[in-house]
Legacy VTK file of the C-alpha trace (Angstrom):
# vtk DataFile Version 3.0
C-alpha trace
ASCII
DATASET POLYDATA
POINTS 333 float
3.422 3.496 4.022
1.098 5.995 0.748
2.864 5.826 -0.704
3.458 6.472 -3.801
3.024 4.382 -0.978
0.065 5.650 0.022
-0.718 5.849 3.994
-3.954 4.631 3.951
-5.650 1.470 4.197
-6.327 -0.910 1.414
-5.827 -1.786 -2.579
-7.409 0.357 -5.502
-6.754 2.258 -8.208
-3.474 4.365 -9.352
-3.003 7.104 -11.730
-0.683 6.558 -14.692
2.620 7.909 -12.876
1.734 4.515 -9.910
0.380 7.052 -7.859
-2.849 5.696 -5.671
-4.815 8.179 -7.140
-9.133 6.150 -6.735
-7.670 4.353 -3.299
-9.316 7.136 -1.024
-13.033 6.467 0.036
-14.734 9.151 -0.273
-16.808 8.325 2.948
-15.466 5.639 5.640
-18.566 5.148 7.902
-21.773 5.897 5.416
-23.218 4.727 2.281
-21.629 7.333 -0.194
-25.269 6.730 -1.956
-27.022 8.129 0.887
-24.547 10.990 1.560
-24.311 11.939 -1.589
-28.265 12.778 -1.763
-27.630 16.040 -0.404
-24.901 18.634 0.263
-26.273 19.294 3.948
-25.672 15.428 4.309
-22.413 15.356 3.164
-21.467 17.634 5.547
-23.039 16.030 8.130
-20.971 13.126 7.088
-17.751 14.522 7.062
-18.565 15.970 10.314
-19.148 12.563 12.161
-16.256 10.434 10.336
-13.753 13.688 11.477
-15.033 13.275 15.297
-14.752 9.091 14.797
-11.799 9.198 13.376
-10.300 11.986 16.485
-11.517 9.332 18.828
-9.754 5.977 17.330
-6.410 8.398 16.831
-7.035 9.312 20.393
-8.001 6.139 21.858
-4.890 3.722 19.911
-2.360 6.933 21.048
-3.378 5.860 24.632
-2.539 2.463 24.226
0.621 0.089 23.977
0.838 -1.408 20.391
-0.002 -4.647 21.754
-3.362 -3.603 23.390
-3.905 -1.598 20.213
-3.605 -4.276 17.794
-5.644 -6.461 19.482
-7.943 -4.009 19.673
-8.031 -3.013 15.972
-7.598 -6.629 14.967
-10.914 -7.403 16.890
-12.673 -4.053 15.808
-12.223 -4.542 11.834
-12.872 -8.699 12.048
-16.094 -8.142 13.692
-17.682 -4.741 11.364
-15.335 -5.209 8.450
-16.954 -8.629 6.760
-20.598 -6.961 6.678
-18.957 -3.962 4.654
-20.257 -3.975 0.930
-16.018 -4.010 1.224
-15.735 -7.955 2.166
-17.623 -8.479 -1.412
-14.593 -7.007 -3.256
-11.858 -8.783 -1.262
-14.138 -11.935 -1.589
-14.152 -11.672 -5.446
-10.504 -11.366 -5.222
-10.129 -14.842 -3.259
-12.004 -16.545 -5.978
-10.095 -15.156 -9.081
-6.454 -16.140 -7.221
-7.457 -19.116 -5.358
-10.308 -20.887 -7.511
-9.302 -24.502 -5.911
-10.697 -23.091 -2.534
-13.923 -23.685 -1.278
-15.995 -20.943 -0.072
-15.928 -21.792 3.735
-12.285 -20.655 3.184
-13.226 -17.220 1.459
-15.224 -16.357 3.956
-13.036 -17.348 7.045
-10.124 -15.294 4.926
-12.103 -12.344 4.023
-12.770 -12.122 8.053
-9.206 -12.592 8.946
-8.380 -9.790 5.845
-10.266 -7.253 8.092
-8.952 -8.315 11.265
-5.219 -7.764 9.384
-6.573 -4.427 8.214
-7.224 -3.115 11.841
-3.611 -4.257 12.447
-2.613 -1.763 9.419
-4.500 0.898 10.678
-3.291 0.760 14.079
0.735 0.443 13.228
0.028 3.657 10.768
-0.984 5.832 13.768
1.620 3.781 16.062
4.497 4.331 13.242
5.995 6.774 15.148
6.283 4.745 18.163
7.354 1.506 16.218
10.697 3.391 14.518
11.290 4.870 18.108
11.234 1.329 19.157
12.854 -0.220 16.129
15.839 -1.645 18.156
12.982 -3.868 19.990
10.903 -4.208 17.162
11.789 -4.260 13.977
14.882 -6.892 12.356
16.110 -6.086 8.660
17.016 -9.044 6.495
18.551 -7.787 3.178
20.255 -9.710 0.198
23.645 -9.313 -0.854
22.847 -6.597 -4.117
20.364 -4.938 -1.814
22.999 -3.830 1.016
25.217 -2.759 -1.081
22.444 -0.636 -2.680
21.198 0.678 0.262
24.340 1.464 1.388
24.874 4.044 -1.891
21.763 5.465 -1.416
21.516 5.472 -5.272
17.777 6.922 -6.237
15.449 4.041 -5.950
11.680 3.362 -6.827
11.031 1.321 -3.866
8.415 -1.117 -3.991
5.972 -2.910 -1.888
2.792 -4.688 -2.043
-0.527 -4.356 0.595
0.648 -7.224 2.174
1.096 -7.684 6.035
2.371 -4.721 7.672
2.981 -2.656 4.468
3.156 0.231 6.332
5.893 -0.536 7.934
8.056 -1.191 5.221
9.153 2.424 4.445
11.500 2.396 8.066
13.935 0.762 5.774
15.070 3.498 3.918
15.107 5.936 6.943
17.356 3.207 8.402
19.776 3.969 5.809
19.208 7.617 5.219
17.072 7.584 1.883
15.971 10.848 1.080
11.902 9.599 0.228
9.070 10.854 -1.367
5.607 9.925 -0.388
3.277 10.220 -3.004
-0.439 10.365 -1.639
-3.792 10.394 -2.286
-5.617 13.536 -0.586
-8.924 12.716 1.631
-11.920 14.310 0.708
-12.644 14.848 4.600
-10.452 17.883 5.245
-10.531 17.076 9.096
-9.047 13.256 7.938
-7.043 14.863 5.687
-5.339 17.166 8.010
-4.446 13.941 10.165
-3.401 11.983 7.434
-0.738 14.781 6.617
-0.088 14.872 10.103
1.338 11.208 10.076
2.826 11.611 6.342
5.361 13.942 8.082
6.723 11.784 10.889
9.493 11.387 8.893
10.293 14.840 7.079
8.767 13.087 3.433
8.353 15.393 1.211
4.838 14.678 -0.442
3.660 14.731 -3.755
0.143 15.039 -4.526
-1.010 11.659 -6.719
-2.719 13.475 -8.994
0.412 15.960 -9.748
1.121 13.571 -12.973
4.618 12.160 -13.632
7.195 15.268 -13.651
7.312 15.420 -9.802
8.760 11.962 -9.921
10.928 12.439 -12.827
12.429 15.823 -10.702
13.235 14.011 -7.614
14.767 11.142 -9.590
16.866 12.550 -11.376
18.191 14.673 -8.221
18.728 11.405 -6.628
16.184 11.110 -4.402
13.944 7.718 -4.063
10.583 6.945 -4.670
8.431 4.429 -2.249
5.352 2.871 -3.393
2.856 0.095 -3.255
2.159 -1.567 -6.798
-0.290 -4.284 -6.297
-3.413 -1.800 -7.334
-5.631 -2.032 -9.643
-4.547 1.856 -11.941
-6.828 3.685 -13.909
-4.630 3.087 -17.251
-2.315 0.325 -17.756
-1.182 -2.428 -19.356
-3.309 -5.978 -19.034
-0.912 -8.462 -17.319
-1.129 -11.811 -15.967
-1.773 -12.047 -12.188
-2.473 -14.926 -10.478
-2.478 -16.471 -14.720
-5.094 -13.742 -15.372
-5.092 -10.663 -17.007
-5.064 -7.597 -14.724
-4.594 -4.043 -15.648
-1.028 -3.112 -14.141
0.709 -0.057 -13.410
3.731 -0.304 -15.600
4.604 3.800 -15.636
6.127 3.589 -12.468
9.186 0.818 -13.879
9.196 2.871 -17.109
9.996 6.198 -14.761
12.982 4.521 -13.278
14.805 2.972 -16.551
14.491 6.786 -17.924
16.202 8.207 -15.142
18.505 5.258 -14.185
16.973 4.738 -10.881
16.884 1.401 -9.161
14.329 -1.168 -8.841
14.326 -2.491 -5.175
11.499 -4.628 -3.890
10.848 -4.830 -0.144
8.558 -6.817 1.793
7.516 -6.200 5.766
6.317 -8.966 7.679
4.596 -9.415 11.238
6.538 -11.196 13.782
5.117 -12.521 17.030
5.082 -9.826 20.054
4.421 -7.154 17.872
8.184 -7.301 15.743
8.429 -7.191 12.742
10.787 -8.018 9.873
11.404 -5.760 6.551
13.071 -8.052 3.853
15.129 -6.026 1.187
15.751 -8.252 -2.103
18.433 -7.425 -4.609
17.633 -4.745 -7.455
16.126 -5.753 -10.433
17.557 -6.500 -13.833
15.724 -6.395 -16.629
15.652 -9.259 -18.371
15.760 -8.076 -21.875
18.086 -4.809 -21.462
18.458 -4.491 -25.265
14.421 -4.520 -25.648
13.030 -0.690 -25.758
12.069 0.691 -22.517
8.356 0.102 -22.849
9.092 -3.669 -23.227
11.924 -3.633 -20.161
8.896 -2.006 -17.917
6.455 -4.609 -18.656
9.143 -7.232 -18.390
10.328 -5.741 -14.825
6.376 -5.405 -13.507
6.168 -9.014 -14.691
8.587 -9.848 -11.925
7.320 -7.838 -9.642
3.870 -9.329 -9.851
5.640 -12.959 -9.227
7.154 -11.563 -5.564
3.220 -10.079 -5.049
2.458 -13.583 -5.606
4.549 -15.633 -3.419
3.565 -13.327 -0.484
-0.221 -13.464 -1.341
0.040 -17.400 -1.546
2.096 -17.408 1.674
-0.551 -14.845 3.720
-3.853 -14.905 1.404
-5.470 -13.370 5.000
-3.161 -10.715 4.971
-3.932 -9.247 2.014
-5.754 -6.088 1.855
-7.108 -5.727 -1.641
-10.828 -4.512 -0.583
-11.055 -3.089 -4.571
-11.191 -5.140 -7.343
-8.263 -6.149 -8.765
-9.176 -7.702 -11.932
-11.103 -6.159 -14.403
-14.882 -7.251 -15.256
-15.081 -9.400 -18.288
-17.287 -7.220 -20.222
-14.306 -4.259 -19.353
-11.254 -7.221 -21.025
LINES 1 334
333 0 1 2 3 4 5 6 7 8 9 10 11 12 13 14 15 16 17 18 19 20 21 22 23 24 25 26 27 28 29 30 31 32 33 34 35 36 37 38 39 40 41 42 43 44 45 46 47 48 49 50 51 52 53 54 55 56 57 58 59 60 61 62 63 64 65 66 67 68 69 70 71 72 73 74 75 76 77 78 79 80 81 82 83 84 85 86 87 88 89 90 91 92 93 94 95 96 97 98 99 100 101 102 103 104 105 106 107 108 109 110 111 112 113 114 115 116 117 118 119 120 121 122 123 124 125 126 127 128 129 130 131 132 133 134 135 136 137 138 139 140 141 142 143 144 145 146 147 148 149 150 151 152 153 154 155 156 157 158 159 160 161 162 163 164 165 166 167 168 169 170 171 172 173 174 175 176 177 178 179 180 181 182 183 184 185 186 187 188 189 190 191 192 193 194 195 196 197 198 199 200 201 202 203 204 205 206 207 208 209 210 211 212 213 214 215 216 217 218 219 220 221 222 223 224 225 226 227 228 229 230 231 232 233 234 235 236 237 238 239 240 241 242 243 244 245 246 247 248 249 250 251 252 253 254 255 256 257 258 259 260 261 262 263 264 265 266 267 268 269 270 271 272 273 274 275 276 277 278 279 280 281 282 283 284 285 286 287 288 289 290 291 292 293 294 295 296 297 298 299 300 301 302 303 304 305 306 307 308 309 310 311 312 313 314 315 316 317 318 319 320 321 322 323 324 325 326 327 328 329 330 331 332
């Protein structure tokens, strides 16, 4: 999924058109502090996390999913909770699930990593799991949503970071959407030239995130769909409850579909024993004030949006990879 569903790893920030514009790192392995001291080290940088990250493509490639994400799974658990990463996702435990105790946050935040070694191994294996999909994958879809999908009407898809997000986009190959993945470029070109690499396993065309909303608007109104993950924290938004506090939401994205009389479809993937899966499409969504101005409908739409993101956090807190934070820092309010 990058979505806007980003194919990449993780919850952060969006530009104004929903695009996952901050999600990026700009260095995977080392201390951005200490590789930003000097240009030589940068480069040094770059040049180990490019021969890393040829290895892991190399080495999960080799293997069957299963063996892969077990391997991954184990990998991330055991680095992934000494990242300055697991304080983030450990913050965002305590803001959603204050009635926990912290023996809890830290046995989730371990299981969060293990579930993001899962993610990054069924993004290089996506390929393999859509050749497979008769095996693998099982589509559950409400009664609105397949008659949607089968019109192929232009859609803004949406998803959240949770469980096997990036799975979900094999629904709308399934039914021959025409999709655009909006992305966030890696500042590694070597990474970046991979990343691409996977982005066109399925003849996307991609949009740049920080190309600003007229891309969007262009392949809406031609009729082509939109996929994206929404459960960031953007750059600019609007401050809406999540979780009963305020969060700054990506609204832009809803707004861009009432002015081009595109859908609203949310779609959730899920992990199924023996490495299946399950990709749940729920009917499009109405807004709830239709007479309201457009601005209002978007914020009224997100608003339901955020209560799916909610029900699937509370369901799988573990499995969701929010390693940013999502709220903003009460001196930011």
């Amino acid at each position: 999924m990058a979505s806007v569903l980003r194919y990449g790893t993780g919850c952060s920030g969006q530009t104004p058109a929903g695009a996952e514009h901050s999600q990026v790192p700009e260095f995977y392995f080392i201390p951005k502090k200490l590789a930003r001291k000097a240009p030589a080290l940068v480069r040094m940088a770059q040049a180990v996390e490019a021969w890393a990250f040829r290895f892991i493509f190399w080495l999960i490639r080799s293997l069957s999913l299963e063996n892969a994400l077990a391997l991954g799974g184990f990998t991330f658990a055991l680095t992934g909770p000494r990242s300055d990463k697991a304080r983030k996702a450990h913050t965002n435990l305590t803001i959603a699930f204050p009635e926990r105790d912290e023996q809890w946050r830290q046995q989730t935040v371990k299981q969060i990593f293990r579930h993001l070694g899962y993610a990054t191994v069924e993004l290089i294996k996506l390929e393999q799991i859509w050749a497979q999909r008769k095996q693998r994958v099982e589509y559950v879809l409400e009664p609105g949503a397949r008659a949607h999908m089968e019109s192929k009407r232009a859609t803004v898809f949406i998803t959240a970071h949770v469980g096997p997000w990036q799975v979900a986009p094999l629904i709308t190959k399934e039914y021959g959407f025409n999709i655009n993945a909006i992305y966030a470029p890696e500042s590694n070109p070597t990474l970046q030239a991979l990343m691409l690499d996977l982005r066109k396993v399925f003849g996307e065309k991609l949009i740049p995130a920080d190309s600003g909303p007229r891309p969007i608007i262009r392949e809406l109104n031609a009729g082509n769909s939109i996929i994206m993950a929404m459960d960031t924290r953007p750059d600019t938004g609007k401050l809406l409850p999540f979780f009963g506090k305020d969060a700054l939401t990506n609204t832009s994205a809803v707004g861009l579909a009432l002015r081009t009389n595109a859908a609203v479809v949310v779609s959730r993937a899920e992990r199924l024993p023996g490495a299946r899966y399950r990709i749940t499409v729920y009917d499009p969504l109405v807004s709830p004030i239709p007479d309201a101005p457009l601005k209002e409908q978007a914020i009224a739409i997100t608003e339901l949006i955020h209560g799916y993101f909610e029900d699937w956090i509370r369901d799988h807190p573990e499995q969701w990879i929010c390693l940013k934070r999502r709220w903003p820092k009460a001196h930011k309010l």
